[in-house]
MOPAC internal coordinates of N, CA, C and O (Angstrom, degrees):
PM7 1SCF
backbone

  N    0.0000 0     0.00 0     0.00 0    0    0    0
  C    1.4270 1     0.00 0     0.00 0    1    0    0
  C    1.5193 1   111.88 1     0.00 0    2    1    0
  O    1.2310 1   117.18 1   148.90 1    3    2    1
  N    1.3434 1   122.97 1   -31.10 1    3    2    1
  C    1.5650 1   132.48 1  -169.59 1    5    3    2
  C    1.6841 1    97.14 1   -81.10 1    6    5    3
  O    1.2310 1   118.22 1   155.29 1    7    6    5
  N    1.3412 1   120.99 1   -24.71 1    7    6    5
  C    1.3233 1   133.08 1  -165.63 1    9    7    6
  C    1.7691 1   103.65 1   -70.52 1   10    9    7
  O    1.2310 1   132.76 1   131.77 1   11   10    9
  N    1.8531 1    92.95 1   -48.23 1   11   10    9
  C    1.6845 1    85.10 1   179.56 1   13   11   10
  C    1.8022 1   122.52 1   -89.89 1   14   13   11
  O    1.2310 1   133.68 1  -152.94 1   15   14   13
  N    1.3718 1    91.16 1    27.06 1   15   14   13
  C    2.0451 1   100.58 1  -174.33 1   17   15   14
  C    1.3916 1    91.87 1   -97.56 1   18   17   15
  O    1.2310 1   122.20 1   134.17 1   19   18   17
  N    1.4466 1   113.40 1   -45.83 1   19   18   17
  C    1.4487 1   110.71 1  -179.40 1   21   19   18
  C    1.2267 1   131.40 1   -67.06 1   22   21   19
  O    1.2310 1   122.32 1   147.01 1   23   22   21
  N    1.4682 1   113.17 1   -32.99 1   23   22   21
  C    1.6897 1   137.47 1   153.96 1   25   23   22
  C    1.1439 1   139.61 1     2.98 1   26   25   23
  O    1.2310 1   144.87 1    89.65 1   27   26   25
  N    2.2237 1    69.25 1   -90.35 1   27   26   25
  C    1.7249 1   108.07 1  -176.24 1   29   27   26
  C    1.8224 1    93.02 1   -61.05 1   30   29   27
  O    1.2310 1   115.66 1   133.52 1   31   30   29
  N    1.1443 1   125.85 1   -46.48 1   31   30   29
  C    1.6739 1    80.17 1  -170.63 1   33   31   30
  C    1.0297 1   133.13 1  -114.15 1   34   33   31
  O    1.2310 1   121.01 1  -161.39 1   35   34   33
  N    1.3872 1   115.67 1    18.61 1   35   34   33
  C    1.5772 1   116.42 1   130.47 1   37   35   34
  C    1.1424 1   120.99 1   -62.10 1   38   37   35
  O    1.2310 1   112.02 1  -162.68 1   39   38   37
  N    1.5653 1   132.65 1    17.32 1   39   38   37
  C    1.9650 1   119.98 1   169.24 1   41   39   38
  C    1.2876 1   104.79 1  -106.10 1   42   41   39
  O    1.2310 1   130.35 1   153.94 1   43   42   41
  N    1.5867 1    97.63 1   -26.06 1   43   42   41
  C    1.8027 1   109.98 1  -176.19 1   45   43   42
  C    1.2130 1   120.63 1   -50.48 1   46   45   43
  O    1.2310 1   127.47 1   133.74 1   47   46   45
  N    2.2744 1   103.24 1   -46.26 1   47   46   45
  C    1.4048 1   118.46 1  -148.82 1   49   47   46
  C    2.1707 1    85.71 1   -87.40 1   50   49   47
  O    1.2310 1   127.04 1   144.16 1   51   50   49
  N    1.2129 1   104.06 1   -35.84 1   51   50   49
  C    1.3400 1    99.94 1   167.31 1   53   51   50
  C    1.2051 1   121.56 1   -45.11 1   54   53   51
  O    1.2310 1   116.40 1   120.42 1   55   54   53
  N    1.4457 1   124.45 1   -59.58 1   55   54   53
  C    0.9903 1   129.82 1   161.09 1   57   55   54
  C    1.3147 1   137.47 1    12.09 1   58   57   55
  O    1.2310 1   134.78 1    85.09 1   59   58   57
  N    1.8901 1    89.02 1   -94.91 1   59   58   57
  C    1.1151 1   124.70 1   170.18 1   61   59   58
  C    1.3653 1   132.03 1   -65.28 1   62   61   59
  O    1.2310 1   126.80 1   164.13 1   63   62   61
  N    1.1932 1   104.52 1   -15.87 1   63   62   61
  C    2.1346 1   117.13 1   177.47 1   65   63   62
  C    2.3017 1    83.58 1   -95.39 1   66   65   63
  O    1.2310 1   113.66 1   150.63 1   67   66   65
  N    1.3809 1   129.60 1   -29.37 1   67   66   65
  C    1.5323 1    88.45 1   177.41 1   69   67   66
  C    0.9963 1   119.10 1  -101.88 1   70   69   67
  O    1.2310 1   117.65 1  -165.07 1   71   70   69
  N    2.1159 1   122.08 1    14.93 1   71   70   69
  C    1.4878 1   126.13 1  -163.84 1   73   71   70
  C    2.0413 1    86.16 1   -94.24 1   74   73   71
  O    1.2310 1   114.39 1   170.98 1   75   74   73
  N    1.1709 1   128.23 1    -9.02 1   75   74   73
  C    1.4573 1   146.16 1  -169.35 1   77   75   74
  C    1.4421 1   102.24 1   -54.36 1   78   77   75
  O    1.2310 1    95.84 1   -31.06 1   79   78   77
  N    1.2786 1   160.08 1   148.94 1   79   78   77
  C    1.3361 1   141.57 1   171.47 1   81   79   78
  C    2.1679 1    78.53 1  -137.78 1   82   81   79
  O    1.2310 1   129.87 1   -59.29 1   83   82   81
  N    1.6320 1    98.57 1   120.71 1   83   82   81
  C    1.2148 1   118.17 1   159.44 1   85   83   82
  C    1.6273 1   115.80 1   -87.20 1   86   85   83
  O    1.2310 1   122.83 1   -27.96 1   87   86   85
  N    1.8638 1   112.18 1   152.04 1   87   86   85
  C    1.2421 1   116.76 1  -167.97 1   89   87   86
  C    1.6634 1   105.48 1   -75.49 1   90   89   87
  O    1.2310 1    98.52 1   -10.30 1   91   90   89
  N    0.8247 1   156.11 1   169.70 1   91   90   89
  C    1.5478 1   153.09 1  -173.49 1   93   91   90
  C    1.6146 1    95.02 1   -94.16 1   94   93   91
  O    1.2310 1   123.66 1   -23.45 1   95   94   93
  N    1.4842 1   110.59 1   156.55 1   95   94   93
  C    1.4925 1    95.72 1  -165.45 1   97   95   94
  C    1.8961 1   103.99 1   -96.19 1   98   97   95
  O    1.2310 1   120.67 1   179.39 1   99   98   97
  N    1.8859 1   116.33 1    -0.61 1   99   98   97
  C    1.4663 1   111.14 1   153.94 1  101   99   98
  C    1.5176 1   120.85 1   -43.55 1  102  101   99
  O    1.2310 1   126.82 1   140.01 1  103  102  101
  N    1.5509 1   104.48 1   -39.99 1  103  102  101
  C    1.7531 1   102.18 1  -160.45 1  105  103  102
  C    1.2865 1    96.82 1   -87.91 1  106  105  103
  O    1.2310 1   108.49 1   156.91 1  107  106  105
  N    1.6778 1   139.13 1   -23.09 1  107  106  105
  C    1.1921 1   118.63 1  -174.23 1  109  107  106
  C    1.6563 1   110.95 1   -85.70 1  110  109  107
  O    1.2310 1   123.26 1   140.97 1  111  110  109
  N    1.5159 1   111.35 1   -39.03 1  111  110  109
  C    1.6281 1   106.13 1   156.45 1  113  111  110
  C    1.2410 1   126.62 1   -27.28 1  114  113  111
  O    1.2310 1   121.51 1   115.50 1  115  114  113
  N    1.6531 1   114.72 1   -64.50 1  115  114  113
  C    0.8103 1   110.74 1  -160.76 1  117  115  114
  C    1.8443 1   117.03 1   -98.04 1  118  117  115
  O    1.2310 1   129.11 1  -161.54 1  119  118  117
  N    1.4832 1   100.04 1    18.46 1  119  118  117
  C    1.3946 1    97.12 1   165.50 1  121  119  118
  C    2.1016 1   102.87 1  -102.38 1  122  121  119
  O    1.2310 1   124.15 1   170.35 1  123  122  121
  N    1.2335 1   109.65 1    -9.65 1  123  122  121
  C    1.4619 1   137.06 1   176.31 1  125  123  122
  C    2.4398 1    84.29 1   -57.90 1  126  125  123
  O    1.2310 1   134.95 1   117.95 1  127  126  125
  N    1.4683 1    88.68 1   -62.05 1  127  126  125
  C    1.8352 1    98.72 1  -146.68 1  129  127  126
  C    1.9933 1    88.41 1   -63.06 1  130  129  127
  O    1.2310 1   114.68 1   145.01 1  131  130  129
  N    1.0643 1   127.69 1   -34.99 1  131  130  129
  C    1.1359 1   146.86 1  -172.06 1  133  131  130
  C    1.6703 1   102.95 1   -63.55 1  134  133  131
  O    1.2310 1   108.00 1   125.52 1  135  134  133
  N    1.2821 1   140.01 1   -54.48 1  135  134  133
  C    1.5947 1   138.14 1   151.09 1  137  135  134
  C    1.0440 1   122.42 1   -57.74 1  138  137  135
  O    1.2310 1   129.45 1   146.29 1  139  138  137
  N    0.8459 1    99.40 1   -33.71 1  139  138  137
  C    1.8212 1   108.33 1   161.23 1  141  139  138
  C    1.2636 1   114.84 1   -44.29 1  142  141  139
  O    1.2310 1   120.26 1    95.63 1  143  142  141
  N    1.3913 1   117.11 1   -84.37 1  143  142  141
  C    1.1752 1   152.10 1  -164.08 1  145  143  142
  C    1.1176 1   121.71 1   -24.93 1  146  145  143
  O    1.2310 1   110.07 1   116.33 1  147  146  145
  N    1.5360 1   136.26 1   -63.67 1  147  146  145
  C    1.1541 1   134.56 1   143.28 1  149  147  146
  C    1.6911 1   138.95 1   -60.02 1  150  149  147
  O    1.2310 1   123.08 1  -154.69 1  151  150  149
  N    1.0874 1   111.71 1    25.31 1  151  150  149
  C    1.3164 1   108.02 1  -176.91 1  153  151  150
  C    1.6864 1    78.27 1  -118.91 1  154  153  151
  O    1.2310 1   108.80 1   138.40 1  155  154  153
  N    1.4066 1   138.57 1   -41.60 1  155  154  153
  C    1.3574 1   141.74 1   168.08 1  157  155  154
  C    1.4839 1   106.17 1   -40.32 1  158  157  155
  O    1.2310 1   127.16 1   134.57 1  159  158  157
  N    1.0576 1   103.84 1   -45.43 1  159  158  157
  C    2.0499 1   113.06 1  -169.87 1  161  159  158
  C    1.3455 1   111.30 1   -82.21 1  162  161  159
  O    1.2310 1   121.27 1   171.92 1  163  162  161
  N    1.2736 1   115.18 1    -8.08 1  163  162  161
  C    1.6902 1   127.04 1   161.12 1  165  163  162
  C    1.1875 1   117.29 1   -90.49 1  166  165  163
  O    1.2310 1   116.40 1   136.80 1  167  166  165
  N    1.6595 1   124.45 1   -43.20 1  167  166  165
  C    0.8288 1   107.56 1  -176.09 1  169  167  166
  C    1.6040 1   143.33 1   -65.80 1  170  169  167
  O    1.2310 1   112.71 1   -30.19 1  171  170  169
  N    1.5285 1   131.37 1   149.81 1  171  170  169
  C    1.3013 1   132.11 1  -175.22 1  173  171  170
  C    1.3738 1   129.77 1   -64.52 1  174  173  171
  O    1.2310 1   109.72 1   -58.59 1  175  174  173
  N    1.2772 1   136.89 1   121.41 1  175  174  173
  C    1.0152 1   131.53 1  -173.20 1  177  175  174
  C    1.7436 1   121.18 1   -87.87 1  178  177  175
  O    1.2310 1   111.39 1   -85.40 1  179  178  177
  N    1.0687 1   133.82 1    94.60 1  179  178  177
  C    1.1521 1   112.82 1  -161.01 1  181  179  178
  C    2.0515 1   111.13 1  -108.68 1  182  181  179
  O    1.2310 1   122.63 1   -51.26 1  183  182  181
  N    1.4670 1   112.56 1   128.74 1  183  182  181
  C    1.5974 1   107.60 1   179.55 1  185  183  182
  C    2.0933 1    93.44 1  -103.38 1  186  185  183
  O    1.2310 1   128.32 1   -77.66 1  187  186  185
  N    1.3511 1   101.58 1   102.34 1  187  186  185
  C    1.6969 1   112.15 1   154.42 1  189  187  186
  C    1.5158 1   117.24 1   -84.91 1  190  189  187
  O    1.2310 1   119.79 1   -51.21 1  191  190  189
  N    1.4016 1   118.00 1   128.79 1  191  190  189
  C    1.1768 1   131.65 1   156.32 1  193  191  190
  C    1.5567 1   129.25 1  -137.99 1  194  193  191
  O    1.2310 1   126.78 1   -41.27 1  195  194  193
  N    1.2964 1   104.57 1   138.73 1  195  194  193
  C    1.6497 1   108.12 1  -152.27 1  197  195  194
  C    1.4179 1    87.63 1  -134.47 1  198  197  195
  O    1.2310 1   121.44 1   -23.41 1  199  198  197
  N    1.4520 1   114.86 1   156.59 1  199  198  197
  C    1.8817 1   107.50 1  -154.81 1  201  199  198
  C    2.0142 1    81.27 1  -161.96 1  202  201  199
  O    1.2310 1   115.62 1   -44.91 1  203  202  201
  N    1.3464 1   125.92 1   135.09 1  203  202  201
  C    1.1387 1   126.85 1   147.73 1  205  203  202
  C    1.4700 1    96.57 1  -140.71 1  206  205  203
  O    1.2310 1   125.07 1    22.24 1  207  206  205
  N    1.7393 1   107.86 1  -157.76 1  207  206  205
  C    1.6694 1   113.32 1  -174.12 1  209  207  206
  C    1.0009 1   123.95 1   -71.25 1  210  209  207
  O    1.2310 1   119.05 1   170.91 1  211  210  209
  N    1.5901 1   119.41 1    -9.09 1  211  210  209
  C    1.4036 1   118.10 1  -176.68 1  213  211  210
  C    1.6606 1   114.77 1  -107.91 1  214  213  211
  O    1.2310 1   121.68 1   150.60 1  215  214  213
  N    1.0940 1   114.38 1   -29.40 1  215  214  213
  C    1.6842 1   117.89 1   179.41 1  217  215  214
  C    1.8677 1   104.88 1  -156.97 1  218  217  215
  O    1.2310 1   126.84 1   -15.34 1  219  218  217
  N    1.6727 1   104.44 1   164.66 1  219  218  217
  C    1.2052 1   112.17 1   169.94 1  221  219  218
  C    1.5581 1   104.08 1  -108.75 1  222  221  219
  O    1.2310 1   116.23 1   -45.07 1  223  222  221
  N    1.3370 1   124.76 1   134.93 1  223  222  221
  C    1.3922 1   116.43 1   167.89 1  225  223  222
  C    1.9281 1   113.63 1  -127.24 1  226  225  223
  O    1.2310 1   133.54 1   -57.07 1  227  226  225
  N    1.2455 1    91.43 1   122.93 1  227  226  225
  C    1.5238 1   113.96 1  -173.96 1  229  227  226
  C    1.8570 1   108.74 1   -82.51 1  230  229  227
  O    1.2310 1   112.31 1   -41.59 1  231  230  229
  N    1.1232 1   132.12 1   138.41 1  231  230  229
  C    1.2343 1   124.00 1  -164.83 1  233  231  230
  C    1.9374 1    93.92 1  -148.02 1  234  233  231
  O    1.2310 1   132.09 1   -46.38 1  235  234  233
  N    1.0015 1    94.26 1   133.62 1  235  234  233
  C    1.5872 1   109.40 1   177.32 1  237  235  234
  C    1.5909 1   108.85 1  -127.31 1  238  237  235
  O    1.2310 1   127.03 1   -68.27 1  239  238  237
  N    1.7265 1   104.08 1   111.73 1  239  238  237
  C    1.4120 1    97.93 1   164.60 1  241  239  238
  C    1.4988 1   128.62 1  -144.79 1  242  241  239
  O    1.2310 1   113.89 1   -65.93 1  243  242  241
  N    1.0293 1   129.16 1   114.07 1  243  242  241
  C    1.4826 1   149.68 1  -175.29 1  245  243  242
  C    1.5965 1   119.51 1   -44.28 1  246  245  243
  O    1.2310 1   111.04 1   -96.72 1  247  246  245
  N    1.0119 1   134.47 1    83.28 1  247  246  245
  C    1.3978 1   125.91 1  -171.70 1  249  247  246
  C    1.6321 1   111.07 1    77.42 1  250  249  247
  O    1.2310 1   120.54 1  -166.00 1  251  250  249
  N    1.0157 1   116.58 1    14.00 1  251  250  249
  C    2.1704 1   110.44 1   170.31 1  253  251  250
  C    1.7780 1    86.42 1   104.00 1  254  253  251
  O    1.2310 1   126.49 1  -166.22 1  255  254  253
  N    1.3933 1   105.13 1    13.78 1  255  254  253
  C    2.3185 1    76.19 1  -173.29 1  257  255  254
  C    2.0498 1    76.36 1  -141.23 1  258  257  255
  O    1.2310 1   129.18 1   -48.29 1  259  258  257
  N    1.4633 1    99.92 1   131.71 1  259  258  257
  C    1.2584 1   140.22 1  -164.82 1  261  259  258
  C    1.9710 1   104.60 1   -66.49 1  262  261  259
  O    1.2310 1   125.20 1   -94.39 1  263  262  261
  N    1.4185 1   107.62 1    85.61 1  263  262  261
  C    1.4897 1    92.41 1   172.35 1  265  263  262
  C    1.3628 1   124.01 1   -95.30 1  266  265  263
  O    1.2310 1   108.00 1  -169.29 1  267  266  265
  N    1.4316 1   140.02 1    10.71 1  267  266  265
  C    1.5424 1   130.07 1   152.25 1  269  267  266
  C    1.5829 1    95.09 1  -171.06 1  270  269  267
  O    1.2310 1   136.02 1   -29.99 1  271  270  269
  N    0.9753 1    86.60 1   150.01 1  271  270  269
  C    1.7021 1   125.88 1   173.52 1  273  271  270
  C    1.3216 1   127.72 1   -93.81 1  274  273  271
  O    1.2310 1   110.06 1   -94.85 1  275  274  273
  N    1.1625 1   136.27 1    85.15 1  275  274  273
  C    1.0100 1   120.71 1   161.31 1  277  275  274
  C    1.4760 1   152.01 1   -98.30 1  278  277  275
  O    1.2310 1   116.21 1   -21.89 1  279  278  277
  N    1.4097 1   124.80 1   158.11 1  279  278  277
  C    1.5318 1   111.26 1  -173.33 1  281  279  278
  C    0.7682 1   114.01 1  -107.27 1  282  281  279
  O    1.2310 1   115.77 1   -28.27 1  283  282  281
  N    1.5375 1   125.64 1   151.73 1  283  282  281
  C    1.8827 1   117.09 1   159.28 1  285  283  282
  C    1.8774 1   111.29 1  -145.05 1  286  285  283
  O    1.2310 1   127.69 1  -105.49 1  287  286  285
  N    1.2516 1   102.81 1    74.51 1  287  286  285
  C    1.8951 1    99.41 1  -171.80 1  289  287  286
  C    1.7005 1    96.16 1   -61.37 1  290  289  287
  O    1.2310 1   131.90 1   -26.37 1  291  290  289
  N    1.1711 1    94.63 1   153.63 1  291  290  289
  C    1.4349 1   113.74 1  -157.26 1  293  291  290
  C    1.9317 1    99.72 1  -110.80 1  294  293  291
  O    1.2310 1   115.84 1  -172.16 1  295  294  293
  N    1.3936 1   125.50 1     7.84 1  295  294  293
  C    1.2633 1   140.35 1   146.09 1  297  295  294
  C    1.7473 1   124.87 1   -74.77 1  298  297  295
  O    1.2310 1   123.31 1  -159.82 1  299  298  297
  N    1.1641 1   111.27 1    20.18 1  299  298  297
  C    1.5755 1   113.46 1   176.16 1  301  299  298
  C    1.5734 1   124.50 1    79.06 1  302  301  299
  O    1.2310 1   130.32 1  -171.11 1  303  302  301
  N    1.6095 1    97.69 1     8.89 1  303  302  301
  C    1.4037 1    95.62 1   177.98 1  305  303  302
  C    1.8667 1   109.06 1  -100.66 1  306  305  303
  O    1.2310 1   130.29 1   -19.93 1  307  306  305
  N    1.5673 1    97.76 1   160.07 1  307  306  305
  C    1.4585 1    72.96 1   173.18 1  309  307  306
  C    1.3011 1   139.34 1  -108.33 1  310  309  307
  O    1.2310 1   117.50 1    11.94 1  311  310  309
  N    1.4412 1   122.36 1  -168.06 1  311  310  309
  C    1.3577 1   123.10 1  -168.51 1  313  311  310
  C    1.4398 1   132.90 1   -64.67 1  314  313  311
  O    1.2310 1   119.94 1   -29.29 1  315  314  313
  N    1.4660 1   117.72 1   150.71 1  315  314  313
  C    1.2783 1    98.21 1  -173.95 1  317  315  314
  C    1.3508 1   126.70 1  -149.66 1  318  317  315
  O    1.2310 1   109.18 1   -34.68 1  319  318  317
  N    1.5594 1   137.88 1   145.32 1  319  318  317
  C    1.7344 1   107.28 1  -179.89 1  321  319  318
  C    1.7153 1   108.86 1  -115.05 1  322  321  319
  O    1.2310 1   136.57 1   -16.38 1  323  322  321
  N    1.8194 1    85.52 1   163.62 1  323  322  321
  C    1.4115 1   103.08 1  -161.98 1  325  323  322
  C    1.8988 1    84.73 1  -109.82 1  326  325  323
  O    1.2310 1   128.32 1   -52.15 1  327  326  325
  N    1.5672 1   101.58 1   127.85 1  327  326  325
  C    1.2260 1    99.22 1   160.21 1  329  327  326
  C    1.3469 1   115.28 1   -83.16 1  330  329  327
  O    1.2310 1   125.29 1   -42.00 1  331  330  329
  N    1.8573 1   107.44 1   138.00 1  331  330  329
  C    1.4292 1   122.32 1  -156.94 1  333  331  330
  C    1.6329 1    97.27 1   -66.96 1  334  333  331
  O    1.2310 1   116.13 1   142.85 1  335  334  333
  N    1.2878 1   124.95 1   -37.15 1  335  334  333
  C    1.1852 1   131.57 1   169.10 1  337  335  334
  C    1.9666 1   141.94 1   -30.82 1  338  337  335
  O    1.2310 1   142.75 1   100.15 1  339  338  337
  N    1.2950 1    73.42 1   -79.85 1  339  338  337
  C    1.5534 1   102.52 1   164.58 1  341  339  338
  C    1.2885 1   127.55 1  -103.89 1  342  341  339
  O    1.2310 1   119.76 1   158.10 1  343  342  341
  N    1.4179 1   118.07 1   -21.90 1  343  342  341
  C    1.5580 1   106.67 1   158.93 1  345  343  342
  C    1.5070 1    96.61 1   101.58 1  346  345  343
  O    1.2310 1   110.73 1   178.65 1  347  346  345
  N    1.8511 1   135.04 1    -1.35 1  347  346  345
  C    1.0029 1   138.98 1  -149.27 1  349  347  346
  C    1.6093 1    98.43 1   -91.69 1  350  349  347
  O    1.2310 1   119.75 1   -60.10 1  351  350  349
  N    1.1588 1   118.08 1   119.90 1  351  350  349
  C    1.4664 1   116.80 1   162.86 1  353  351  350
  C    2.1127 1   116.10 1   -73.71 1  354  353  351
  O    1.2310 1   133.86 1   -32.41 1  355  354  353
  N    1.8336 1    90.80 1   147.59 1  355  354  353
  C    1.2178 1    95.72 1  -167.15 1  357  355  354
  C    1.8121 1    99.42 1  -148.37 1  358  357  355
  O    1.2310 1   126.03 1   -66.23 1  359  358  357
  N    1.5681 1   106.02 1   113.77 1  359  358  357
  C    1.6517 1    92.58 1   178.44 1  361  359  358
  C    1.9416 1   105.74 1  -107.57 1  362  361  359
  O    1.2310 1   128.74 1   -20.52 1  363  362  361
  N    1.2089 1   100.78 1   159.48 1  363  362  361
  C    1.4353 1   133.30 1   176.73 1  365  363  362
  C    1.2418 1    91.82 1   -76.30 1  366  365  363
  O    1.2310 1   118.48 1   -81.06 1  367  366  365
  N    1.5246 1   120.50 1    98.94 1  367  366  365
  C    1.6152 1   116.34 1   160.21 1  369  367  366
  C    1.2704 1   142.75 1   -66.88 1  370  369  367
  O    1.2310 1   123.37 1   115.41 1  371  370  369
  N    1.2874 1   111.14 1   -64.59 1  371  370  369
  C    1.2716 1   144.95 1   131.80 1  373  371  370
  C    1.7187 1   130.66 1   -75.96 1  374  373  371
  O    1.2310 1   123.13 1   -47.21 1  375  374  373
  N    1.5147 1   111.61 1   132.79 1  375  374  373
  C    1.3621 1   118.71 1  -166.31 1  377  375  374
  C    0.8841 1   108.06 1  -129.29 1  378  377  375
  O    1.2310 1   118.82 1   -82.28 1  379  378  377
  N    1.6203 1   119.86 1    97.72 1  379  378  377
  C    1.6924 1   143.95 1   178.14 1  381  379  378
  C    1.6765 1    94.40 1   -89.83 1  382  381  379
  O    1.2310 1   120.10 1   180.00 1  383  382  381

């Protein structure tokens, strides 16, 4: 008898966590992409390029914050990007 006191309400709390109806995670994305959205459609697009005797560097940045770097030394080597982040150089070896 003590067996079904302890039971019953662990079947209840079961219950009640699968009678729960969660939002599907399309509608919360996409109420996520929707606040988003316009602060993206404001933001500035900006193309920087800065050029002396040794290289050209191309700079792309989205709202004031830096999304790629690029290199181009003007001695025959080739090009390359700097993640705006870390500062990590990365070359294109091969070009498929």
């Amino acid at each position: 008898m003590r067996s079904i006191y302890t039971v019953l309400p662990l079947l209840l709390a079961c219950g009640l966590a699968w009678s729960q109806t969660a939002t599907p995670p399309s509608e919360a994305a996409s109420a996520t992409a929707q606040r988003e959205a316009p602060a993206r459609a404001q933001a500035r697009v900006e193309h920087l390029q800065v050029e002396d005797a040794g290289a050209r560097i191309d700079e792309v940045r989205v709202g004031g914050e830096t999304q790629s770097i690029t290199v181009q030394p003007k001695v025959g080597m080739p090009a390359y990007q700097v993640a705006p982040k870390t500062g990590e150089r990365t070359w294109k070896v091969l070009g498929f």
